[in-house]
N, CA, C and O atoms as a DFTB+ gen file, in Angstrom:
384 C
 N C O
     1  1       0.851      -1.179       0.000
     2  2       0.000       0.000       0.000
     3  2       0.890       1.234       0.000
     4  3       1.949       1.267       0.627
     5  1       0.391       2.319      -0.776
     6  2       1.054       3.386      -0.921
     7  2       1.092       4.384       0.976
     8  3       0.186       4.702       1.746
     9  1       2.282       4.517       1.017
    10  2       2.313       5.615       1.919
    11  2       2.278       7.220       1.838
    12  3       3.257       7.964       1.897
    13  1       0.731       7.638       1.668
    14  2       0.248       8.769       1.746
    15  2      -0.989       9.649       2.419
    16  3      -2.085       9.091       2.359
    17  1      -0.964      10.477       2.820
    18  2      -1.398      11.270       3.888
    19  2      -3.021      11.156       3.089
    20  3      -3.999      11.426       3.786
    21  1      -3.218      10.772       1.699
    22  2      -4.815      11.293       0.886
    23  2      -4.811       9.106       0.893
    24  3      -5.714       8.756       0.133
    25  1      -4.418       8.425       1.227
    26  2      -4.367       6.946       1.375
    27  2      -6.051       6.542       1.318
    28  3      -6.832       7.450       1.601
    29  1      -6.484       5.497       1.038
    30  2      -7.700       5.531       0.870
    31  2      -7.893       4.576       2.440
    32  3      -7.305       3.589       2.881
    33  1      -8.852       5.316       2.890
    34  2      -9.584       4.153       4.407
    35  2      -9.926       3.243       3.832
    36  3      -9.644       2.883       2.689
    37  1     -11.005       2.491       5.109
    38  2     -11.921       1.593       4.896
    39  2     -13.088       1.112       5.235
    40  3     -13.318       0.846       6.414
    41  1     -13.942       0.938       4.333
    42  2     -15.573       0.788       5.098
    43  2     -15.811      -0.198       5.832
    44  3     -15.493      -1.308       5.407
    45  1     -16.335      -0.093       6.926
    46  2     -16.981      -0.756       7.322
    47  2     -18.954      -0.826       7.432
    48  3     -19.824       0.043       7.491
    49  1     -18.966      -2.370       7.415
    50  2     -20.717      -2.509       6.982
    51  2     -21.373      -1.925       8.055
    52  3     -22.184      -1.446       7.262
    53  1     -21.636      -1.658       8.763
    54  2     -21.987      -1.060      10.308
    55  2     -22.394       0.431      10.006
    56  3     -23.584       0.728      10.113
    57  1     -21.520       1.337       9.654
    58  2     -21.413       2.734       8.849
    59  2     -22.927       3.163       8.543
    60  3     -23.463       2.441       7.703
    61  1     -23.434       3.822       8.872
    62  2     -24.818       4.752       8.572
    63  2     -24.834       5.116       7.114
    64  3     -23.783       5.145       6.473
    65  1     -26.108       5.422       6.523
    66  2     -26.457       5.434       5.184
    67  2     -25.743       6.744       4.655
    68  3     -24.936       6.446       3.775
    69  1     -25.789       8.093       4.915
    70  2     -24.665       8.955       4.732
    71  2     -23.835       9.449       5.766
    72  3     -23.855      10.669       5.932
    73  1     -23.065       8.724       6.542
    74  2     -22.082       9.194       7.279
    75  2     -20.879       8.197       6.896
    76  3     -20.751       7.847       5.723
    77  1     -19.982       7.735       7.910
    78  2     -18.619       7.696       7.631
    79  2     -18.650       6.665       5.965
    80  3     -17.695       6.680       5.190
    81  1     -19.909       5.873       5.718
    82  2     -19.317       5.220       4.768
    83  2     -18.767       5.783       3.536
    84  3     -17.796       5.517       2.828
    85  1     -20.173       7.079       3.499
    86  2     -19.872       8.186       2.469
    87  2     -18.484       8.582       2.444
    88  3     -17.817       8.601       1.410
    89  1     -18.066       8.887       3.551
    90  2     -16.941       9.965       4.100
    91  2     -15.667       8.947       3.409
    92  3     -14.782       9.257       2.611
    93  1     -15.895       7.956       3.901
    94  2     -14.944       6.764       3.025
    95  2     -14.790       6.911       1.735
    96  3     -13.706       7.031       1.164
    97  1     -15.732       6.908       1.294
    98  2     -16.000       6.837      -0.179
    99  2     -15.480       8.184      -0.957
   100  3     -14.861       8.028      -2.009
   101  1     -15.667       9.213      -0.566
   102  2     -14.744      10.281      -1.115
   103  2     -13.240      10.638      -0.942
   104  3     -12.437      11.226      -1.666
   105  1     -13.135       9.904       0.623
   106  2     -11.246       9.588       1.156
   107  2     -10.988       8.982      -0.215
   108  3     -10.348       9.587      -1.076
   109  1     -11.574       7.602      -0.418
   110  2     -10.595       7.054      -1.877
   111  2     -11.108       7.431      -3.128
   112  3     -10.635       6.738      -4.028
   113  1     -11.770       8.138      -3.442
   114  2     -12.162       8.924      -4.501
   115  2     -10.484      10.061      -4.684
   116  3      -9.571      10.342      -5.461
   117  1     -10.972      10.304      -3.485
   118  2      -9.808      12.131      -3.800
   119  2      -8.300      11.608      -3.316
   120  3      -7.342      12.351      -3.531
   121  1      -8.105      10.350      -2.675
   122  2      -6.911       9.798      -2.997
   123  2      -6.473       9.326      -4.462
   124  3      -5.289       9.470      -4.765
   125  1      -7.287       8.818      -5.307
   126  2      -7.112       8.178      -6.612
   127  2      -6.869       9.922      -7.165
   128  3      -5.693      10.223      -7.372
   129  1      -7.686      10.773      -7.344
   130  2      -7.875      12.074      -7.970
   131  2      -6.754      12.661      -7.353
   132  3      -6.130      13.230      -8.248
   133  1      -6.167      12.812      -6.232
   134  2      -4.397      13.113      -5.967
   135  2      -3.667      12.512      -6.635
   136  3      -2.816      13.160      -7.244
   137  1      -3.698      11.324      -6.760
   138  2      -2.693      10.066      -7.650
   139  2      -2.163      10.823      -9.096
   140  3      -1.057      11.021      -9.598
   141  1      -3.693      11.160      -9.510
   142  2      -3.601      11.527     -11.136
   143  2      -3.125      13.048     -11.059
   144  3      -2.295      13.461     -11.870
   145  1      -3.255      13.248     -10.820
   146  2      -3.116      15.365     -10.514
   147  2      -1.777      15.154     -10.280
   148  3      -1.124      16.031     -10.847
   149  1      -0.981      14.241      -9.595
   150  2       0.369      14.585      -9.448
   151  2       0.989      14.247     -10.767
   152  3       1.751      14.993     -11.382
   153  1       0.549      12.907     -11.197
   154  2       0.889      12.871     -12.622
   155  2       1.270      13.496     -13.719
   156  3       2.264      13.731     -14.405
   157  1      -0.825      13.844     -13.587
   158  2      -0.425      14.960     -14.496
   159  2       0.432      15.895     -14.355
   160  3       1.126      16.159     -15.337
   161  1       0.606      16.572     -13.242
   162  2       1.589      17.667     -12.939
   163  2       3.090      17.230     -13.697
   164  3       3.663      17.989     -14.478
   165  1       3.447      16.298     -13.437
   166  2       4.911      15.377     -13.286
   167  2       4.718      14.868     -14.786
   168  3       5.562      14.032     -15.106
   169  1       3.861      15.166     -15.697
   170  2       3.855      14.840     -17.463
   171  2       4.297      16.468     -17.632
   172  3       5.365      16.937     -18.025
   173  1       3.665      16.813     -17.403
   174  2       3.590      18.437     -17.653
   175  2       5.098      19.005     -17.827
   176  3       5.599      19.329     -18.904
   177  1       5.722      19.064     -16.564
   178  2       6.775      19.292     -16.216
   179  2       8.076      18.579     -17.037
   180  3       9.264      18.897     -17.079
   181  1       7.360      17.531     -17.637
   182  2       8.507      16.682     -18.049
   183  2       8.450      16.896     -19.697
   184  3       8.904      16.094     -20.512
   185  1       7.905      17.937     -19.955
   186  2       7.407      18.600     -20.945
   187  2       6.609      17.623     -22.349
   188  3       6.805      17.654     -23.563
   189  1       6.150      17.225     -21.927
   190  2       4.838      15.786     -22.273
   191  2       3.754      16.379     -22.774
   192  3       2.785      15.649     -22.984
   193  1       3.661      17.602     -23.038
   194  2       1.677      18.251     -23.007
   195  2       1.121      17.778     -23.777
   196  3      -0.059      17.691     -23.437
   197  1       1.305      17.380     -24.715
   198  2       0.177      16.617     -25.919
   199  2       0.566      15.343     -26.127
   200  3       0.832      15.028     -27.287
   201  1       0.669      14.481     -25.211
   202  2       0.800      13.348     -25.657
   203  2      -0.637      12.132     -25.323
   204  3      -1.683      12.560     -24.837
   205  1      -0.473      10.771     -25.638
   206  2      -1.642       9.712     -25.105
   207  2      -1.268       9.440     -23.249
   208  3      -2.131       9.132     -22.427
   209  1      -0.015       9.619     -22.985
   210  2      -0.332       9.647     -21.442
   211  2      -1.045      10.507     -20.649
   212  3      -1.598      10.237     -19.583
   213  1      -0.993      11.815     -21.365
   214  2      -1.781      13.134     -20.575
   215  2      -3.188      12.896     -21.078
   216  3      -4.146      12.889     -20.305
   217  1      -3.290      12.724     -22.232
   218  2      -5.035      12.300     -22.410
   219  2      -5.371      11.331     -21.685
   220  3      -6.286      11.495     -20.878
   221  1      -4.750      10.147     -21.787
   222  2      -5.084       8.585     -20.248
   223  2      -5.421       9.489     -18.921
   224  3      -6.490       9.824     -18.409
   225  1      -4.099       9.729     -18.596
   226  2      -4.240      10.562     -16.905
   227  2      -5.648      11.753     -16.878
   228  3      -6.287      11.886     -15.834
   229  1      -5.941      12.411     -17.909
   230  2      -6.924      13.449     -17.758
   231  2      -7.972      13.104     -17.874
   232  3      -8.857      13.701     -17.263
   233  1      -8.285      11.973     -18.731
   234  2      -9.620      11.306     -18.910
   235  2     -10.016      10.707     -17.485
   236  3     -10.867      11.150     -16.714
   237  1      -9.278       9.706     -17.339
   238  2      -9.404       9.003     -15.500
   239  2      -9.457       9.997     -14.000
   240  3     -10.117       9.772     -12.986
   241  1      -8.465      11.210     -14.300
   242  2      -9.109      12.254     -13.414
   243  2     -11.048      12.540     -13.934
   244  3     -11.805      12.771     -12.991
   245  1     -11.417      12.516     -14.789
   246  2     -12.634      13.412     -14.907
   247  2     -13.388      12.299     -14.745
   248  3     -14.496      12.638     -14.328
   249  1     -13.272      10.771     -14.923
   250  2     -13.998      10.037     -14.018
   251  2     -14.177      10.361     -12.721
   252  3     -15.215      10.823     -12.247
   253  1     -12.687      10.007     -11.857
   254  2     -12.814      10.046     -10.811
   255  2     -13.545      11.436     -10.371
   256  3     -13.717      11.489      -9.154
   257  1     -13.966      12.459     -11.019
   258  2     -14.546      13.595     -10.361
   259  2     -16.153      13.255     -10.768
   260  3     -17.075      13.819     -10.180
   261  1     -16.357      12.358     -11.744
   262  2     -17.720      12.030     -12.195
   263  2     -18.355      11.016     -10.722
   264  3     -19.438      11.216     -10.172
   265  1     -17.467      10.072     -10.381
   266  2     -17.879       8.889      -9.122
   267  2     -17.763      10.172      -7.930
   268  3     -18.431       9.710      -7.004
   269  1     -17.342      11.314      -7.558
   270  2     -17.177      12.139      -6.057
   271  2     -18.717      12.526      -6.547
   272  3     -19.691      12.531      -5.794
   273  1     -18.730      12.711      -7.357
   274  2     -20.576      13.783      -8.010
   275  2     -20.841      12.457      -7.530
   276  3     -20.933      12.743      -6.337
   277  1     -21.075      10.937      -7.584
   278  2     -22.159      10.402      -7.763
   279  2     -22.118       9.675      -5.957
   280  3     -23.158       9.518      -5.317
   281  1     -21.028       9.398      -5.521
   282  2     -20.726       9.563      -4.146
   283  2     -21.793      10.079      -3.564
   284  3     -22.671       9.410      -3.020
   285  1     -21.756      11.855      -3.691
   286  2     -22.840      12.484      -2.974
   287  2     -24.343      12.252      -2.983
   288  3     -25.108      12.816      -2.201
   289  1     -24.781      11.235      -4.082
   290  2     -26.088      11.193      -4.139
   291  2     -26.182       9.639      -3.901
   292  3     -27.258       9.053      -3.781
   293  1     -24.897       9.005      -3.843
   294  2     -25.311       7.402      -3.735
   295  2     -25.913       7.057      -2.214
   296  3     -25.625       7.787      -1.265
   297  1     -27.084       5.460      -2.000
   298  2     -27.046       5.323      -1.036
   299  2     -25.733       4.270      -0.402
   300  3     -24.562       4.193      -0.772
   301  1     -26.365       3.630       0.535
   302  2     -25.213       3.322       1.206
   303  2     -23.979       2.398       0.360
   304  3     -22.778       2.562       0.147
   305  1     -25.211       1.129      -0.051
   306  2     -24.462       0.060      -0.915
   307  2     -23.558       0.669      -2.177
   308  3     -22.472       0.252      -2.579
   309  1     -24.359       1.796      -2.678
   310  2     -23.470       2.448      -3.798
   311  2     -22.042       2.976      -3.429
   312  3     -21.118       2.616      -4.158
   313  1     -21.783       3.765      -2.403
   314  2     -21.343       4.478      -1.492
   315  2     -19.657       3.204      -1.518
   316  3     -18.491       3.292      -1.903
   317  1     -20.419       2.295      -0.945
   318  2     -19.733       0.816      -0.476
   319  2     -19.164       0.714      -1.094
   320  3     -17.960       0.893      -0.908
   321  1     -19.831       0.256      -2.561
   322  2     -18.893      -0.319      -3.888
   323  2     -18.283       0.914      -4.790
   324  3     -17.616       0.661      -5.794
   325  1     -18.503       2.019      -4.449
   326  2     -17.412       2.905      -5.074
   327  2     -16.187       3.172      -4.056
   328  3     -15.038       3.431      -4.412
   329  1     -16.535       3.088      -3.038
   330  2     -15.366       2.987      -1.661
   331  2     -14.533       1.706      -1.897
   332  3     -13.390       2.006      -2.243
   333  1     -14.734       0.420      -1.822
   334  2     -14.309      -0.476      -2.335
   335  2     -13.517      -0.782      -3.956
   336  3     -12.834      -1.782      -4.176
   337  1     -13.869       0.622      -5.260
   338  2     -13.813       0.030      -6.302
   339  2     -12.126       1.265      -5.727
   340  3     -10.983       0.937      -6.046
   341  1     -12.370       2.301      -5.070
   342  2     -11.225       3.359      -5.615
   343  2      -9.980       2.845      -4.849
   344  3      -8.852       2.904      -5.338
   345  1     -10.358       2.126      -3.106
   346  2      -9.264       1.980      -2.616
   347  2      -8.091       0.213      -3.638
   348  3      -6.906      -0.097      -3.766
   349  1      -9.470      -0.366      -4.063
   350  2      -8.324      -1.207      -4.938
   351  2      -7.730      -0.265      -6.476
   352  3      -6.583      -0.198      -6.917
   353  1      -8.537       0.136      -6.812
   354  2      -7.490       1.615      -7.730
   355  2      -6.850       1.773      -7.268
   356  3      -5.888       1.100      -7.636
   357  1      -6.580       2.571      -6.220
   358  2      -5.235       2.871      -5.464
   359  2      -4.494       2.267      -5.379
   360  3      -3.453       2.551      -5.971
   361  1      -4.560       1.292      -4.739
   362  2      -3.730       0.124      -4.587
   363  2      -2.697      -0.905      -5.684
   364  3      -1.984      -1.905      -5.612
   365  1      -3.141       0.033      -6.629
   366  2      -3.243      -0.727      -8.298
   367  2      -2.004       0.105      -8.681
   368  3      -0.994      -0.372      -9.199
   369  1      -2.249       1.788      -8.276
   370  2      -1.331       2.237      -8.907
   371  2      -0.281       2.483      -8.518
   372  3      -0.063       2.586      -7.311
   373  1       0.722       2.656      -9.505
   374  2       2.497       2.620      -9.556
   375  2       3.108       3.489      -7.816
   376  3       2.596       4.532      -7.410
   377  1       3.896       2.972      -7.295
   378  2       4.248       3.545      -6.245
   379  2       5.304       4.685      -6.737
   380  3       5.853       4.502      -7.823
   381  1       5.561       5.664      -6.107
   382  2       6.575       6.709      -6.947
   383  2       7.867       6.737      -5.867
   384  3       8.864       7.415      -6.116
């Protein structure tokens, strides 16, 4: 697991319909959406701007900001399995 301060938690089934599970669920949302933002930053810099990695990385940021929108309106189970889908994303991606 990556060691970082935006690290994704973890749900537990117990968790109220919008409280911590939600709260979970956007921890690994906006951990995955840190992941990519540094990226991108770190393509940018590496003077990369038009290439297929910056379109990959920018497309998957504007997901991940599409699942925080849907976060806020999911109920619990939704909540669950997008909490569950981002912290194995995370977990997926490249350690730096």
């Amino acid at each position: 697991m990556h060691d970082h301060p935006d690290a994704p938690g973890s749900l537990r089934p117990e968790e109220g319909e919008h409280g911590a599970g939600h709260d979970v669920a956007l921890q690994n949302v906006r951990a995955v959406m840190s992941w990519y933002r540094q990226d991108i930053h770190r393509e940018r810099q590496a003077a990369r701007t038009a290439g297929p990695r910056l379109e990959e990385l920018t497309a998957a940021l504007r997901e991940c900001v599409a699942d925080q929108r849907a976060v806020e309106q999911a109920g619990h189970e939704q909540a669950g399995r997008i909490a569950a889908l981002y912290q194995a994303r995370y977990a997926a991606l490249p350690q730096e």
